[in-house]
C-alpha positions as CSV (number, residue, x, y, z in Angstrom):
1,X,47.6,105.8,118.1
2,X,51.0,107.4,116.9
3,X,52.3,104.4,115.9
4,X,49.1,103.3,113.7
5,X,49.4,107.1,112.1
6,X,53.1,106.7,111.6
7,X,52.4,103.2,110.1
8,X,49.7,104.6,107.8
9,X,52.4,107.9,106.2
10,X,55.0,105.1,105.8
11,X,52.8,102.9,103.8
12,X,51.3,106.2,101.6
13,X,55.1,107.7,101.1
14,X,55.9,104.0,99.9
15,X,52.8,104.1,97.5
16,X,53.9,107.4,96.0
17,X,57.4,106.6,95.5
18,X,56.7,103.4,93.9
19,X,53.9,105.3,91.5
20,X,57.2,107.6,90.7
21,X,59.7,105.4,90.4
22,X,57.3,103.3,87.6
23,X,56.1,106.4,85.7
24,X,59.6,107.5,85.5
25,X,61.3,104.5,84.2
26,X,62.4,103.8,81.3
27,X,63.9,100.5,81.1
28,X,66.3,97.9,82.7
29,X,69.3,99.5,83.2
30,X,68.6,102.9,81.9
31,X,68.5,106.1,83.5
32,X,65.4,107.2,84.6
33,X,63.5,110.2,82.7
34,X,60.6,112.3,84.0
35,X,57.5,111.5,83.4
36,X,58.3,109.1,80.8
37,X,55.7,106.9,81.2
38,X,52.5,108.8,80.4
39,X,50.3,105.4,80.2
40,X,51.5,104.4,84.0
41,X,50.5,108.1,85.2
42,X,47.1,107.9,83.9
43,X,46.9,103.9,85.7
44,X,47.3,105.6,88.4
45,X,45.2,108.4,88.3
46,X,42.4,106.0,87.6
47,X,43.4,103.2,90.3
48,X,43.5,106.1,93.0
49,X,40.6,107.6,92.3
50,X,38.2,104.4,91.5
51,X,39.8,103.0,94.7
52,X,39.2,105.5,96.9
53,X,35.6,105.7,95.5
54,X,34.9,102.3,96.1
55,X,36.4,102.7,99.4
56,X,34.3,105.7,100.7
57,X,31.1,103.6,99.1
58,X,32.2,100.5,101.2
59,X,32.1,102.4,104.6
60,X,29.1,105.0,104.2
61,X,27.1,101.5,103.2
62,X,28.2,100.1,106.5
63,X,27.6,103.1,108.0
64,X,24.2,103.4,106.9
65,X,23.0,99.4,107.6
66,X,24.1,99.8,111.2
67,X,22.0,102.8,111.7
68,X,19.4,101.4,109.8
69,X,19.4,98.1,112.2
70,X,20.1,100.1,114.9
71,X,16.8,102.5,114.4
72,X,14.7,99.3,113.7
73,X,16.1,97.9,116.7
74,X,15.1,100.7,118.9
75,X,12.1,101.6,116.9
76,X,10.0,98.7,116.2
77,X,6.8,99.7,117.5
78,X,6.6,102.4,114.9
79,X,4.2,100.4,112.8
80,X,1.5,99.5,115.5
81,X,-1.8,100.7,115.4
82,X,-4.2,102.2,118.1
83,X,-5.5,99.1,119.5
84,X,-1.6,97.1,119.6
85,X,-0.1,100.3,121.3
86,X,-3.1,99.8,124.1
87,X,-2.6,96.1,123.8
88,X,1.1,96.7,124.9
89,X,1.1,99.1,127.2
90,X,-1.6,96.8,129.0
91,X,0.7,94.1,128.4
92,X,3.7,95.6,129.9
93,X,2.0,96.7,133.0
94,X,0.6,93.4,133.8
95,X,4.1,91.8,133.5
96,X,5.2,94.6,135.9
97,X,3.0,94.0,138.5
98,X,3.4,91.5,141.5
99,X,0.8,89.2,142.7
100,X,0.2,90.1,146.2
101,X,0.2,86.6,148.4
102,X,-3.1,85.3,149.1
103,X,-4.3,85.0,152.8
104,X,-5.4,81.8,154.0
105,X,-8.1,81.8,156.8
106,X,-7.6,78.8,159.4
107,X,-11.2,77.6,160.4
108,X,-9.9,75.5,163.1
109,X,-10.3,78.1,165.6
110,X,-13.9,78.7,164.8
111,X,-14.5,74.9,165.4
112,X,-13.3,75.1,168.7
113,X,-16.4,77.3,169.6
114,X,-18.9,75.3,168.1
């Protein structure tokens, strides 16, 4: 786990420095001045914010469809009726119960008497 968090500050510190380093340029060859790029700071601005919006969108949607699916899944007999709740409670205690083994009667004894 500290190595993903240590993975994830190099890669923002990177970001940053790279979003410095371009609004502070200048030109090929030529020192750098601050904030000299105006255009590239308000890219920026823009590409942070939209992305992390669309980001935050992308995971509370899949955050909601899997507790939608799962509440479906646990809660689909929600839209039965009287008559199909009694139906399925019947049902499911006639598939719980066990047939009890049926005796046979041997007559052959009783033909011995007669």
């Amino acid at each position: 786990m500290r190595n993903i968090l240590l993975e994830i500050c190099q890669k923002l510190i990177i970001k940053l420095l790279i979003r410095y380093w371009t609004i502070d340029s200048v030109g090929r060859d030529q020192q750098a001045m601050l904030n000299f790029n105006k255009g590239w700071m308000l890219f920026f601005f823009i590409y942070g914010i939209l992305g992390h919006f669309f980001l935050i969108n992308i995971i509370i949607a899949i955050l909601v469809e899997k507790y939608i699916a799962t509440k479906n899944k646990l809660d689909k007999s929600n839209n039965l009726n009287e008559f199909q709740k009694e139906w399925k409670t019947i049902k499911h205690m006639i598939l719980k119960m066990k047939p009890k083994q049926k005796v046979k009667i041997n007559l052959d004894f009783l033909l011995k008497f007669i």
